[in-house]
N, CA, C and O atoms as a GROMACS GRO file, in nm:
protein
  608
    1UNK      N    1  10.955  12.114  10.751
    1UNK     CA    2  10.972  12.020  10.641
    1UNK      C    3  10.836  11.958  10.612
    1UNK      O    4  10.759  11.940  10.706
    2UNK      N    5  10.800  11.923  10.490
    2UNK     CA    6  10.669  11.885  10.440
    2UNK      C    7  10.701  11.736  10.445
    2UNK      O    8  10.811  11.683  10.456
    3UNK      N    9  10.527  11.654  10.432
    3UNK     CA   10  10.542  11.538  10.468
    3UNK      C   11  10.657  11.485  10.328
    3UNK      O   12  10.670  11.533  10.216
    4UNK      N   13  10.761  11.313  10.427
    4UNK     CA   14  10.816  11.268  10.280
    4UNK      C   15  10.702  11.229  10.150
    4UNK      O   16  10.583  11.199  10.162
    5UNK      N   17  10.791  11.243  10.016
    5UNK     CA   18  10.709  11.208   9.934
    5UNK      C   19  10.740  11.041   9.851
    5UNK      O   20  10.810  11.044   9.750
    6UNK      N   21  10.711  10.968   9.876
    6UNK     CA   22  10.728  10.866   9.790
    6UNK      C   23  10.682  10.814   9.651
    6UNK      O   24  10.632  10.879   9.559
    7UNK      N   25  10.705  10.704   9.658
    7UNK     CA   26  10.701  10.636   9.492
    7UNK      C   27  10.608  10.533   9.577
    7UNK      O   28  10.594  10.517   9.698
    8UNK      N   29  10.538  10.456   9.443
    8UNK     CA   30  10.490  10.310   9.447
    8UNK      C   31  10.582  10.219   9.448
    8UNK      O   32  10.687  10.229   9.385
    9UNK      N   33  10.552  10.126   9.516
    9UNK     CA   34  10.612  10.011   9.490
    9UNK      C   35  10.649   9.887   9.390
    9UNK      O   36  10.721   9.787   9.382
   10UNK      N   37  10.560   9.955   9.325
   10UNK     CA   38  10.582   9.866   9.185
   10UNK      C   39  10.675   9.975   9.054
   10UNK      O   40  10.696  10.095   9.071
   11UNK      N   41  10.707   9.918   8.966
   11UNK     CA   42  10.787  10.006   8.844
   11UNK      C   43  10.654  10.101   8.759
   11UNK      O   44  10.695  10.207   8.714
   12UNK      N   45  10.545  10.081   8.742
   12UNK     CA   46  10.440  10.094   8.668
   12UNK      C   47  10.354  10.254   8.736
   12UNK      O   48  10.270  10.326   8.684
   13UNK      N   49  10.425  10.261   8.878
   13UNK     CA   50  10.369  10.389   8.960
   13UNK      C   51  10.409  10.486   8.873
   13UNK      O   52  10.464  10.481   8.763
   14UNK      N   53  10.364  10.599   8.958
   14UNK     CA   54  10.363  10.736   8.953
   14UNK      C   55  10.483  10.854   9.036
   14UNK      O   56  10.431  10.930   9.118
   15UNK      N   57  10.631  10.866   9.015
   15UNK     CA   58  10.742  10.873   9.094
   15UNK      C   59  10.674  10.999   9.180
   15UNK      O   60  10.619  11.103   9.144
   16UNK      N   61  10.704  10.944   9.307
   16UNK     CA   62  10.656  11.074   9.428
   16UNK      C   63  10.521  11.047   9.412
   16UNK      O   64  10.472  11.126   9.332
   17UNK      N   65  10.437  10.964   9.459
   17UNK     CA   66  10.260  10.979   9.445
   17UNK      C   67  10.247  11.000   9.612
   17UNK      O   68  10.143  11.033   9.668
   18UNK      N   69  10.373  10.975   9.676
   18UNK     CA   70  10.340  10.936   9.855
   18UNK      C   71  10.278  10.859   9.892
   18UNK      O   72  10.250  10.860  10.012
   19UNK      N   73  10.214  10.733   9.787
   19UNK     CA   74  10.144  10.647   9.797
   19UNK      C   75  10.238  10.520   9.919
   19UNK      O   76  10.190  10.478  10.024
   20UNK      N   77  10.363  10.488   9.866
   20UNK     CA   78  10.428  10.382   9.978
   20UNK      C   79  10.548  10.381   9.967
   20UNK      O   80  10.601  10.472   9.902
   21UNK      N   81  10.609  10.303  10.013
   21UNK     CA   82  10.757  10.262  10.000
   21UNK      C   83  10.800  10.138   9.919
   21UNK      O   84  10.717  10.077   9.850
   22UNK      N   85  10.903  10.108   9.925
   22UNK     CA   86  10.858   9.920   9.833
   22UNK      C   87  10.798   9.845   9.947
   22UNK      O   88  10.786   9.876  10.065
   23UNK      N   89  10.763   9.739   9.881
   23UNK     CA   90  10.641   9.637   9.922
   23UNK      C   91  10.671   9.611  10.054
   23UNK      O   92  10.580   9.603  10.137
   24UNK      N   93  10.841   9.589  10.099
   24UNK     CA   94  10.910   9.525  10.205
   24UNK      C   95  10.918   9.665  10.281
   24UNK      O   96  10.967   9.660  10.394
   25UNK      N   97  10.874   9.792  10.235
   25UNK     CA   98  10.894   9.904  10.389
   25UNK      C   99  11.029  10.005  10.329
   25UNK      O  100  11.051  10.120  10.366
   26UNK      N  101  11.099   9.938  10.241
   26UNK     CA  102  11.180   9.996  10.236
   26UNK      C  103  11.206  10.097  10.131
   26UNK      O  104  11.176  10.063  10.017
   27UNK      N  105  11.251  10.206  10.148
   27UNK     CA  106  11.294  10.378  10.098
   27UNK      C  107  11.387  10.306   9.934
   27UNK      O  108  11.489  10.240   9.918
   28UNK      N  109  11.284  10.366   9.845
   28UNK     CA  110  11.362  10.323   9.692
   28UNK      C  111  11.447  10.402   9.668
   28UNK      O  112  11.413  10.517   9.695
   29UNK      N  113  11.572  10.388   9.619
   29UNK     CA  114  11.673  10.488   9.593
   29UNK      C  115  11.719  10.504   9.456
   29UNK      O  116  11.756  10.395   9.411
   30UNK      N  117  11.728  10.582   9.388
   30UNK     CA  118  11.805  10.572   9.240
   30UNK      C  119  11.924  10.638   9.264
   30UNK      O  120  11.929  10.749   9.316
   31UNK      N  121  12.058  10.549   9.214
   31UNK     CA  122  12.204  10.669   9.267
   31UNK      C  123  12.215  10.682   9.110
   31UNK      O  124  12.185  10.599   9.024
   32UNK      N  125  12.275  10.831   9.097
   32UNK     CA  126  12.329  10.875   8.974
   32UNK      C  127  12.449  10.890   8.992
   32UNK      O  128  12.465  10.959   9.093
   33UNK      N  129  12.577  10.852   8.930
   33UNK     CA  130  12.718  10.900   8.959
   33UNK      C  131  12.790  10.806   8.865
   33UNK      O  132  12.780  10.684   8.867
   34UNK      N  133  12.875  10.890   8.769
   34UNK     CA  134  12.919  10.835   8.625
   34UNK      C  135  13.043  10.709   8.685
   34UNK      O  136  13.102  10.637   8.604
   35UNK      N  137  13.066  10.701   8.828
   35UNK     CA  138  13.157  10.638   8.881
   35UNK      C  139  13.125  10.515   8.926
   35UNK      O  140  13.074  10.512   9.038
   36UNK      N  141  13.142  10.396   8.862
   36UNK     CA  142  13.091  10.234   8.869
   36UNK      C  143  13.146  10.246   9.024
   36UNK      O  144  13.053  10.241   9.103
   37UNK      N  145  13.234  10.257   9.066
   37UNK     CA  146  13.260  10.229   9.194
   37UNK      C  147  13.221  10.305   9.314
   37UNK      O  148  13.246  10.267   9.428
   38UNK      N  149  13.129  10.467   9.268
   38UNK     CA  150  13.121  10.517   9.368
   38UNK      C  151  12.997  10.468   9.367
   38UNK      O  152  12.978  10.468   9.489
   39UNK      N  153  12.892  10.424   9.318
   39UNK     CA  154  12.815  10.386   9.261
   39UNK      C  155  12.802  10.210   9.358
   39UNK      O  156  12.728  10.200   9.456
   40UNK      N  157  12.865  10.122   9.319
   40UNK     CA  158  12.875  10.001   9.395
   40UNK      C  159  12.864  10.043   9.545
   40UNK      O  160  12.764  10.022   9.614
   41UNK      N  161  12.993  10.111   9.594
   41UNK     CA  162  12.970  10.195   9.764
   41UNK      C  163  12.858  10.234   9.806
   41UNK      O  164  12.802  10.180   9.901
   42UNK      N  165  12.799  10.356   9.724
   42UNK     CA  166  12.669  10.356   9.780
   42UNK      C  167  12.595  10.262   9.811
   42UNK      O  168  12.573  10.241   9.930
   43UNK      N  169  12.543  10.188   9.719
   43UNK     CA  170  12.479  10.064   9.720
   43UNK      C  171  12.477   9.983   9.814
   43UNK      O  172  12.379   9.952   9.882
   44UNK      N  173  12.631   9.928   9.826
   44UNK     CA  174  12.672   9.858   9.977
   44UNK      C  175  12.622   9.902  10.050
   44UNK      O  176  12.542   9.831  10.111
   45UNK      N  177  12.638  10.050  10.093
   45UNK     CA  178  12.589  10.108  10.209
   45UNK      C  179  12.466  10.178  10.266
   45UNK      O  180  12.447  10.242  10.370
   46UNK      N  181  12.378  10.139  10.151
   46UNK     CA  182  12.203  10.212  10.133
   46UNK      C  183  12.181  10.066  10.194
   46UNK      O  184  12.123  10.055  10.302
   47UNK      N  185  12.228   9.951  10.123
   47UNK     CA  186  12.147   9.826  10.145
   47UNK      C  187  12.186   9.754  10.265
   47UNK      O  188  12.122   9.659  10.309
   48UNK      N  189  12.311   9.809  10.325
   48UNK     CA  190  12.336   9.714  10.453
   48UNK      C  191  12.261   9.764  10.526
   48UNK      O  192  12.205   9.678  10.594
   49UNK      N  193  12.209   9.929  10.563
   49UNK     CA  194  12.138   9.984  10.623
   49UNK      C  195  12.012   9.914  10.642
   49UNK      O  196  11.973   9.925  10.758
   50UNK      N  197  11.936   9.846  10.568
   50UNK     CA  198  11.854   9.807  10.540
   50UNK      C  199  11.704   9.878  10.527
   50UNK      O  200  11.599   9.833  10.481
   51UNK      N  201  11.731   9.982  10.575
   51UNK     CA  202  11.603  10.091  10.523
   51UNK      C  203  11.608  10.138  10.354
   51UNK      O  204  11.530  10.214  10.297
   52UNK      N  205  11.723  10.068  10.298
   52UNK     CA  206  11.665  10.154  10.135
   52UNK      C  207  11.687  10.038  10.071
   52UNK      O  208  11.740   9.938  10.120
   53UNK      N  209  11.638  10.053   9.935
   53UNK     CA  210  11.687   9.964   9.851
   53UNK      C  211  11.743  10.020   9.695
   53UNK      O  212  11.686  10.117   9.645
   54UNK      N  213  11.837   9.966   9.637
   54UNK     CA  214  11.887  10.064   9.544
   54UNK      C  215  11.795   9.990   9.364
   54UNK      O  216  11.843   9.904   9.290
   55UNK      N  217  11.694  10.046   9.349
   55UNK     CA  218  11.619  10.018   9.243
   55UNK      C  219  11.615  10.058   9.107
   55UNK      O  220  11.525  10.040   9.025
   56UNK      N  221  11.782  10.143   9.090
   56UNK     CA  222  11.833  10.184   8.938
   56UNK      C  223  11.946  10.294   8.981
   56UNK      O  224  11.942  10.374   9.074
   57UNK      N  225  12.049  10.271   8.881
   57UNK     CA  226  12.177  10.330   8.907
   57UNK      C  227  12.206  10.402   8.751
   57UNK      O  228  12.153  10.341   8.658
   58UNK      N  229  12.280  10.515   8.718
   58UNK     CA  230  12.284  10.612   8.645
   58UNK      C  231  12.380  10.633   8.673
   58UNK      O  232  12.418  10.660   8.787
   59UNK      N  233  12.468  10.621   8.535
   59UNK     CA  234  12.570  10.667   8.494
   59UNK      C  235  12.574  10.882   8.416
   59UNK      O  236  12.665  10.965   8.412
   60UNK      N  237  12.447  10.888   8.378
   60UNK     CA  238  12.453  11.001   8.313
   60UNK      C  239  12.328  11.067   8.294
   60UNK      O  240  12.246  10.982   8.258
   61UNK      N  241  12.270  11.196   8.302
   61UNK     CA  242  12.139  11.269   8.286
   61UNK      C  243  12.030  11.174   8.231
   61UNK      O  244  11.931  11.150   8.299
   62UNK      N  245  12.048  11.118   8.105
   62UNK     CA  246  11.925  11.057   8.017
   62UNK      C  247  11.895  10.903   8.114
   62UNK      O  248  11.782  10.870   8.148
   63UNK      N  249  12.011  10.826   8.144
   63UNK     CA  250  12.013  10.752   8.228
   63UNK      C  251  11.864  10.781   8.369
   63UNK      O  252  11.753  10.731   8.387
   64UNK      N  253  11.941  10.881   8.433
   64UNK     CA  254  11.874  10.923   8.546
   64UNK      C  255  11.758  10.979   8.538
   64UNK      O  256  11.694  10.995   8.642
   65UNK      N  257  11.694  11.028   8.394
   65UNK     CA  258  11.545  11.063   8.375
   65UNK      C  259  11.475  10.957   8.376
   65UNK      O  260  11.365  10.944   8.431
   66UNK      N  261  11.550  10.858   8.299
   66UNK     CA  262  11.476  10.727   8.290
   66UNK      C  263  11.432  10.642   8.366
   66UNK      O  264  11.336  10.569   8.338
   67UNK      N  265  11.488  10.639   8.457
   67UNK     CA  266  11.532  10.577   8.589
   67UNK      C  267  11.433  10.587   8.662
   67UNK      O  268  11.353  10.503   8.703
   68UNK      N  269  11.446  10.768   8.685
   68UNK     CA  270  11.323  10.828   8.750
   68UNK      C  271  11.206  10.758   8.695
   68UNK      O  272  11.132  10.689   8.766
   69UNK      N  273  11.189  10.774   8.575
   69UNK     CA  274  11.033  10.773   8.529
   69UNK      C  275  10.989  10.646   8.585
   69UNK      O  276  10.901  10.641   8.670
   70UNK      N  277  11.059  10.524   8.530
   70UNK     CA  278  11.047  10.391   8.533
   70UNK      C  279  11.018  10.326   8.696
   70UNK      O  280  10.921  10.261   8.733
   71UNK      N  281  11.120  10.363   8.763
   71UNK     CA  282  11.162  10.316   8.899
   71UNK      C  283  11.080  10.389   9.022
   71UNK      O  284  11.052  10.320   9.121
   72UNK      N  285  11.044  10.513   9.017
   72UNK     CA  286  10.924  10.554   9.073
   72UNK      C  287  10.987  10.578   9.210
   72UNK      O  288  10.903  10.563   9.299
   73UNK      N  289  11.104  10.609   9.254
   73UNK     CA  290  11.194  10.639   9.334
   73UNK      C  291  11.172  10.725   9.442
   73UNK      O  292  11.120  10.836   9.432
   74UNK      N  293  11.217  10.666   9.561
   74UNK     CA  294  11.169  10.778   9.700
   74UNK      C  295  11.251  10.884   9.697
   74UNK      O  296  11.212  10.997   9.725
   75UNK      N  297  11.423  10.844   9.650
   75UNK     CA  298  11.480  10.904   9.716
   75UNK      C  299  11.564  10.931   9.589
   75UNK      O  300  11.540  10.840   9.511
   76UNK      N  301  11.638  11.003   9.545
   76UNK     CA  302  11.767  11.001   9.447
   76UNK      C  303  11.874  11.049   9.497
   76UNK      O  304  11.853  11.144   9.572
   77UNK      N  305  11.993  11.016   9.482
   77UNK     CA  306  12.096  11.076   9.526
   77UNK      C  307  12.159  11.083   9.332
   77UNK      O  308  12.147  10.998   9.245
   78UNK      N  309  12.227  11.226   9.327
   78UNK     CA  310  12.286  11.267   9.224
   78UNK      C  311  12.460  11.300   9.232
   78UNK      O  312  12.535  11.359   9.310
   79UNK      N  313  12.466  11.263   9.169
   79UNK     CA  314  12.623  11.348   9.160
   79UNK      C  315  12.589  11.458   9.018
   79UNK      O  316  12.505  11.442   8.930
   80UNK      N  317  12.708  11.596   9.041
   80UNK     CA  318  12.701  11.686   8.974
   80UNK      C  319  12.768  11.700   8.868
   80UNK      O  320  12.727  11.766   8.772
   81UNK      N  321  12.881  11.637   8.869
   81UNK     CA  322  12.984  11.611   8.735
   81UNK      C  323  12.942  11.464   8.674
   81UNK      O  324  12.982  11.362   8.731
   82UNK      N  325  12.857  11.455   8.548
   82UNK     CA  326  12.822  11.400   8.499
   82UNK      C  327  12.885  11.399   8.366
   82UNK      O  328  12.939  11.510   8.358
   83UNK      N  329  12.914  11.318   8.228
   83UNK     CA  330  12.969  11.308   8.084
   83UNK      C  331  12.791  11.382   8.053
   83UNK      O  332  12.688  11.373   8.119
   84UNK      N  333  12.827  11.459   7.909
   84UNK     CA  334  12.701  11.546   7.876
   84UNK      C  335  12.629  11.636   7.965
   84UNK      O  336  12.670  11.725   8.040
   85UNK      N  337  12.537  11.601   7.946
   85UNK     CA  338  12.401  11.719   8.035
   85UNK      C  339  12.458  11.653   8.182
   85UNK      O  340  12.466  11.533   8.210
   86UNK      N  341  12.504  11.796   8.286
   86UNK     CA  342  12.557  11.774   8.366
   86UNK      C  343  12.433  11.782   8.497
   86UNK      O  344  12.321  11.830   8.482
   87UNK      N  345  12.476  11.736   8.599
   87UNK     CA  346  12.381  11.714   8.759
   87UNK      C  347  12.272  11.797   8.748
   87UNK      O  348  12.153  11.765   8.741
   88UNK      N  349  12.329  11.921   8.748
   88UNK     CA  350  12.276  12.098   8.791
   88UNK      C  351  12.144  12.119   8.662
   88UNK      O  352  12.042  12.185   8.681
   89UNK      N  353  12.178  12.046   8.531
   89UNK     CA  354  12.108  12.075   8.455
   89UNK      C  355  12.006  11.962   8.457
   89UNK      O  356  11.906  11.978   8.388
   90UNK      N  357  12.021  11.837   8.535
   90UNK     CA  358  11.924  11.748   8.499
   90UNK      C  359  11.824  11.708   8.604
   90UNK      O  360  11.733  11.625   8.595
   91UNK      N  361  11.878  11.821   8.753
   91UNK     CA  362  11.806  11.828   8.869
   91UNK      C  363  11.699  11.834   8.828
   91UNK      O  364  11.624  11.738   8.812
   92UNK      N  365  11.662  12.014   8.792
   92UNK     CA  366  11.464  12.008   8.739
   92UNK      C  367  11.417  11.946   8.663
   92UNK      O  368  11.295  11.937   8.648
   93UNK      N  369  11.499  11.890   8.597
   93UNK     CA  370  11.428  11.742   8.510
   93UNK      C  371  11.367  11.640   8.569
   93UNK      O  372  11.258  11.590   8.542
   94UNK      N  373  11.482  11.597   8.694
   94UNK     CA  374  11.426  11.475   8.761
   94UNK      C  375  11.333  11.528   8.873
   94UNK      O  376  11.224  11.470   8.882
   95UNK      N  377  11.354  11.610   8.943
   95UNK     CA  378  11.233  11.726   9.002
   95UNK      C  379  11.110  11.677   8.888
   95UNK      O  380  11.053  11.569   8.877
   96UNK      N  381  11.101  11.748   8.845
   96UNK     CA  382  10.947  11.753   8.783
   96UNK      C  383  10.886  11.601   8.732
   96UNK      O  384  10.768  11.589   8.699
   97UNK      N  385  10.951  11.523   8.732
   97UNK     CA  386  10.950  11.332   8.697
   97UNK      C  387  10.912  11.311   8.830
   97UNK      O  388  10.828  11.222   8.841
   98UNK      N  389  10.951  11.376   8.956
   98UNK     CA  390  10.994  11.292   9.109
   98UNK      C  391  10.918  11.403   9.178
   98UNK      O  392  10.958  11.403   9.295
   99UNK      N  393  10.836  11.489   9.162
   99UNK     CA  394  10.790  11.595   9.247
   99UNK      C  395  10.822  11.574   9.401
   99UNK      O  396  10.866  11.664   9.472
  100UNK      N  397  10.796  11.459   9.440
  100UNK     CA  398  10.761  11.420   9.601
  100UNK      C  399  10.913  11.306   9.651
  100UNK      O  400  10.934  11.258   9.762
  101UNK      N  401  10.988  11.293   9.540
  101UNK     CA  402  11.128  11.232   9.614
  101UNK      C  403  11.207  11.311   9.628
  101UNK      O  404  11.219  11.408   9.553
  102UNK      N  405  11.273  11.288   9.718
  102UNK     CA  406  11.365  11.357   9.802
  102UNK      C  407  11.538  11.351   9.734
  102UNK      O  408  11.610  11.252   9.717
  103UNK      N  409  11.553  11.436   9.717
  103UNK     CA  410  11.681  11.426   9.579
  103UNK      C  411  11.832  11.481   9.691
  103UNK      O  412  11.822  11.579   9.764
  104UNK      N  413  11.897  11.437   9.687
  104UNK     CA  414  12.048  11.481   9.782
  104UNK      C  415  12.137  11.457   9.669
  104UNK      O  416  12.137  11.348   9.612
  105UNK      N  417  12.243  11.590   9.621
  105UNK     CA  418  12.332  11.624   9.557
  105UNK      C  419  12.447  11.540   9.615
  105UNK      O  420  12.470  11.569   9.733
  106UNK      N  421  12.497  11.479   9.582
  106UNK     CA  422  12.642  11.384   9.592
  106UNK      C  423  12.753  11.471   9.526
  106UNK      O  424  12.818  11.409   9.441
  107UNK      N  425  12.783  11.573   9.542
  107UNK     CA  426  12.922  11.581   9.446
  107UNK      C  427  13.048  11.603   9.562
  107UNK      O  428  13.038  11.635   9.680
  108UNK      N  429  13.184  11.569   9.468
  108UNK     CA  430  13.287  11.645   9.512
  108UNK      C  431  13.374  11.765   9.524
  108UNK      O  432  13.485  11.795   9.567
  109UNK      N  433  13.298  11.807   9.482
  109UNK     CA  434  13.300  11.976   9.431
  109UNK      C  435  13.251  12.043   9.525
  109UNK      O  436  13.166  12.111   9.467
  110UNK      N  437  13.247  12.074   9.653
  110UNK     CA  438  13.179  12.140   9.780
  110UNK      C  439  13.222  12.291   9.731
  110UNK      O  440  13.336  12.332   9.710
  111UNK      N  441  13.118  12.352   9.719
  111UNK     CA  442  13.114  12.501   9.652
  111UNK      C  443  12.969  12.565   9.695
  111UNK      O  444  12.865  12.543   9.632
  112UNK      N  445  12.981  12.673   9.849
  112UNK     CA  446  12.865  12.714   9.883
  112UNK      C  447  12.782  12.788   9.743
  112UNK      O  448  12.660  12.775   9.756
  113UNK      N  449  12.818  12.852   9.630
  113UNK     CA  450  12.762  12.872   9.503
  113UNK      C  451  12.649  12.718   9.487
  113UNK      O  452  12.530  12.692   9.504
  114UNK      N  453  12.722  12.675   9.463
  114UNK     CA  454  12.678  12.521   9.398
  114UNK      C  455  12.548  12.513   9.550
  114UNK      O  456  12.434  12.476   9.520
  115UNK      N  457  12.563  12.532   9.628
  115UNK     CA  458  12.482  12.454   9.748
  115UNK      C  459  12.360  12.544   9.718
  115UNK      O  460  12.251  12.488   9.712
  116UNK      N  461  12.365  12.662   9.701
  116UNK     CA  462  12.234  12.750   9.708
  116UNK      C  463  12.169  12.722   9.558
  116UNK      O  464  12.051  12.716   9.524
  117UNK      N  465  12.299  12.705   9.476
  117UNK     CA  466  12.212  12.680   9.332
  117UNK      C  467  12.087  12.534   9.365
  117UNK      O  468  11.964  12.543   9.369
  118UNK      N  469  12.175  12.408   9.384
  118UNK     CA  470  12.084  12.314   9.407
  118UNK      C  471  12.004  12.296   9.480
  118UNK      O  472  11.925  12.205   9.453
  119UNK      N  473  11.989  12.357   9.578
  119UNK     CA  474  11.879  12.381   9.677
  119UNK      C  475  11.767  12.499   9.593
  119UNK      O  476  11.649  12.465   9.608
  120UNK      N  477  11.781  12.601   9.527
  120UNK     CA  478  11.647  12.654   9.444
  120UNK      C  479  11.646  12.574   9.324
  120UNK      O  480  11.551  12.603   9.251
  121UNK      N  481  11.704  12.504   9.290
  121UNK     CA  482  11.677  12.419   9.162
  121UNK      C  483  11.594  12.324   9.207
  121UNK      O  484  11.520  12.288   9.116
  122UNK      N  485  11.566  12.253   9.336
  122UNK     CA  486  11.470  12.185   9.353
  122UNK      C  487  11.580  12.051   9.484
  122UNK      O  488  11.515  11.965   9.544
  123UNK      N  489  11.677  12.057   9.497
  123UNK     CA  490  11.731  11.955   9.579
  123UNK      C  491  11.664  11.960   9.730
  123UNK      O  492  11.625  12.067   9.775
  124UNK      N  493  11.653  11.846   9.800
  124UNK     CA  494  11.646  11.869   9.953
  124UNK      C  495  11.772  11.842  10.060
  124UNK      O  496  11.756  11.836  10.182
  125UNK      N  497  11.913  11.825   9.984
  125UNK     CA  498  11.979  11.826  10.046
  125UNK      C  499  12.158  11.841   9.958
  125UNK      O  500  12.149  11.852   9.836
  126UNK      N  501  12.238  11.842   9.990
  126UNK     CA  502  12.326  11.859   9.934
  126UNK      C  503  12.486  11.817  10.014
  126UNK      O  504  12.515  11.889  10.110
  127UNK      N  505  12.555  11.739   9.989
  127UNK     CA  506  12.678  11.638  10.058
  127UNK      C  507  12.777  11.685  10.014
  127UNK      O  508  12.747  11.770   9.929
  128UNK      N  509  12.897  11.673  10.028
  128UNK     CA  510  12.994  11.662   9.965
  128UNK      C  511  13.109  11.524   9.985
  128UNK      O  512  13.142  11.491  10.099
  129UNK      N  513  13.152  11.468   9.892
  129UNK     CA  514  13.187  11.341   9.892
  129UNK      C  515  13.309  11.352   9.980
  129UNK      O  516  13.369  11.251  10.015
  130UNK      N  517  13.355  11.500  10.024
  130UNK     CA  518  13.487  11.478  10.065
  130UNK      C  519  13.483  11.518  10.231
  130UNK      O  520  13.568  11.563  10.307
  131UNK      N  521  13.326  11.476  10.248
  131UNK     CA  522  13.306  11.535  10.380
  131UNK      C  523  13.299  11.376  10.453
  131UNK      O  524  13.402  11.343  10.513
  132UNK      N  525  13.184  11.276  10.452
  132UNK     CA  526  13.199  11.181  10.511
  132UNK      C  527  13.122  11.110  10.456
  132UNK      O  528  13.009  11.157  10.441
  133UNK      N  529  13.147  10.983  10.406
  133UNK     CA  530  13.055  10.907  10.367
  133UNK      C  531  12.922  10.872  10.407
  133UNK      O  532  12.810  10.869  10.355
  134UNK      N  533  12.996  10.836  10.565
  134UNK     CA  534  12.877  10.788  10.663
  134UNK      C  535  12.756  10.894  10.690
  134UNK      O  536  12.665  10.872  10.770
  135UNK      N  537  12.773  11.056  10.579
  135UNK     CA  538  12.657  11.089  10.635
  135UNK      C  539  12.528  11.114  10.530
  135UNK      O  540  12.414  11.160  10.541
  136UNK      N  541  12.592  11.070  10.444
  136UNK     CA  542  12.493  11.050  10.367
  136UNK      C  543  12.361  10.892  10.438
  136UNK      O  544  12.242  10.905  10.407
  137UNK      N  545  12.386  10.816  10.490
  137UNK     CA  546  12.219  10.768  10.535
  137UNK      C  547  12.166  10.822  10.614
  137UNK      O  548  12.044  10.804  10.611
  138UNK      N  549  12.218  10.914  10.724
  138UNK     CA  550  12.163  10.976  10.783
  138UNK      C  551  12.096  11.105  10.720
  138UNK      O  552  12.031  11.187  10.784
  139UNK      N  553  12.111  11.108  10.644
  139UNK     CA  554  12.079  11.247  10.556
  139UNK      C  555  11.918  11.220  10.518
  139UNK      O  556  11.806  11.265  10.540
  140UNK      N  557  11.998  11.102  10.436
  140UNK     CA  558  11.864  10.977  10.394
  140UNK      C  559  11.715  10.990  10.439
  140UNK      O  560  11.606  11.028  10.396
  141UNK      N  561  11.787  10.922  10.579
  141UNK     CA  562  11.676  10.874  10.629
  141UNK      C  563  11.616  10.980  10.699
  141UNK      O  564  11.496  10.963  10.725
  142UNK      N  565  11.681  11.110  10.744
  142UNK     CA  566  11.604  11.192  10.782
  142UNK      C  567  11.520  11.268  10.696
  142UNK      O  568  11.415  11.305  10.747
  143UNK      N  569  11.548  11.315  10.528
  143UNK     CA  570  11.474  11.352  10.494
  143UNK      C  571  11.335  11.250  10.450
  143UNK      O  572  11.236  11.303  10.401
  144UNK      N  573  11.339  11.120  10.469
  144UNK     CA  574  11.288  11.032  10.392
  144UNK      C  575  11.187  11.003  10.508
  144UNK      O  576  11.089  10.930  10.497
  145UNK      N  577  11.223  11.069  10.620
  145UNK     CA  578  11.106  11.030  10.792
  145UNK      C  579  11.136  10.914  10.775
  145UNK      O  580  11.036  10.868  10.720
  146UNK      N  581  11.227  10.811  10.788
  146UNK     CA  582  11.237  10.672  10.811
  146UNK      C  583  11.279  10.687  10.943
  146UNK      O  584  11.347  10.784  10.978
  147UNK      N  585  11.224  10.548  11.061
  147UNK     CA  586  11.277  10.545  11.194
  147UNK      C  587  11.384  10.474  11.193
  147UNK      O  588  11.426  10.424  11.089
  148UNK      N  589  11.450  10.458  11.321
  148UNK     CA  590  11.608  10.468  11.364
  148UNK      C  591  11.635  10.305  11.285
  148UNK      O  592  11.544  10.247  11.225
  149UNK      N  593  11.720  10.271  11.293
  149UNK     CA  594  11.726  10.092  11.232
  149UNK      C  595  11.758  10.023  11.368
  149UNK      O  596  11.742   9.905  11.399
  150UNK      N  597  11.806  10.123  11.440
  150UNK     CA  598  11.788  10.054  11.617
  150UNK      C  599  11.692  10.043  11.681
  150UNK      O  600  11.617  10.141  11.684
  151UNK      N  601  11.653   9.916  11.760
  151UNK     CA  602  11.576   9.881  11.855
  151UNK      C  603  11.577   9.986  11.941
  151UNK      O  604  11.689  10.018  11.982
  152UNK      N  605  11.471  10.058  11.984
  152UNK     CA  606  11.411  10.153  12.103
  152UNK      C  607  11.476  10.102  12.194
  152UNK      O  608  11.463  10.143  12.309
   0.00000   0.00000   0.00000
C-alpha cells in the first residue's frame, strides 16, 4: 500500500496534496449517501471515534464533486445508489479532484461485479452496508495509516 494521501487543512487546499490532516490531527471525511439518516450514523460514528472529522456530506454526484473540490478531504466514503449520475459514475470524478484520498464504496448492493468494478475505477476499499457497520472505521483508519485511538 502507498503512503496515505491527504488534504490540507484548510477549505482553500489542494484535495490529496498529503500535505496534513485537519489542524487538530484529525482524518477529513466527506460521506456521500442520498440517505439523511445513513448519513447522520456515519457521522456519529466517524466523530465519536475521534480520529475523523466529517467536513461535508452529499446527498448526490454534483454534491460530492463539490465537496471534494472545496473540502480538500482525506478520506470519502460513497454510496453507489445515488438520484442522477450514480456512485460508479462519479467515482473517477472524485478520483481525479482527490488523487491522494482514500475513497471506500458504502453501498448495499454487495455484488463481487460491483467490487472489482470499483476497485479499477479508482476506490481503495469497498463495504457493504449489510455487512457491519462497525467496520467501516476500521477500514478507515487503516487505509488512512491513522494509530489505534487506544492507549499502548
Amino acid at each position: 500500500m502507498t503512503e496515505p494521501e491527504v488534504g490540507r487543512g484548510d477549505e482553500q487546499g489542494t484535495a490529496g496534496t498529503g500535505e496534513a490532516f485537519a489542524d487538530d490531527g484529525r482524518c477529513r471525511v466527506v460521506v456521500v449517501d442520498d440517505d439523511r439518516d445513513v448519513q447522520d450514523l456515519l457521522e456519529f460514528m466517524l466523530e465519536v471515534d475521534g480520529r475523523f472529522v466529517v467536513v461535508a456530506r452529499a446527498t448526490d454526484c454534483a454534491e460530492a464533486v463539490s465537496a471534494v473540490e472545496r473540502h480538500c478531504p482525506d478520506a470519502v466514503v460513497l454510496d453507489l445508489q445515488l438520484p442522477g449520475m450514480d456512485g460508479l459514475t462519479a467515482l473517477p470524478l472524485i478520483r481525479r479532484r482527490a488523487p491522494r484520498a482514500r475513497i471506500v464504496v458504502f453501498s448495499a448492493f454487495p455484488d463481487p461485479y460491483t467490487l472489482v468494478d470499483v476497485l479499477q475505477m479508482g476506490a481503495d476499499g469497498y463495504l457493504s452496508k449489510s455487512a457491519t457497520w462497525l467496520e467501516l472505521i476500521p477500514t478507515l483508519s487503516t487505509l488512512c495509516e491513522l494509530p489505534s485511538p487506544l492507549p499502548a
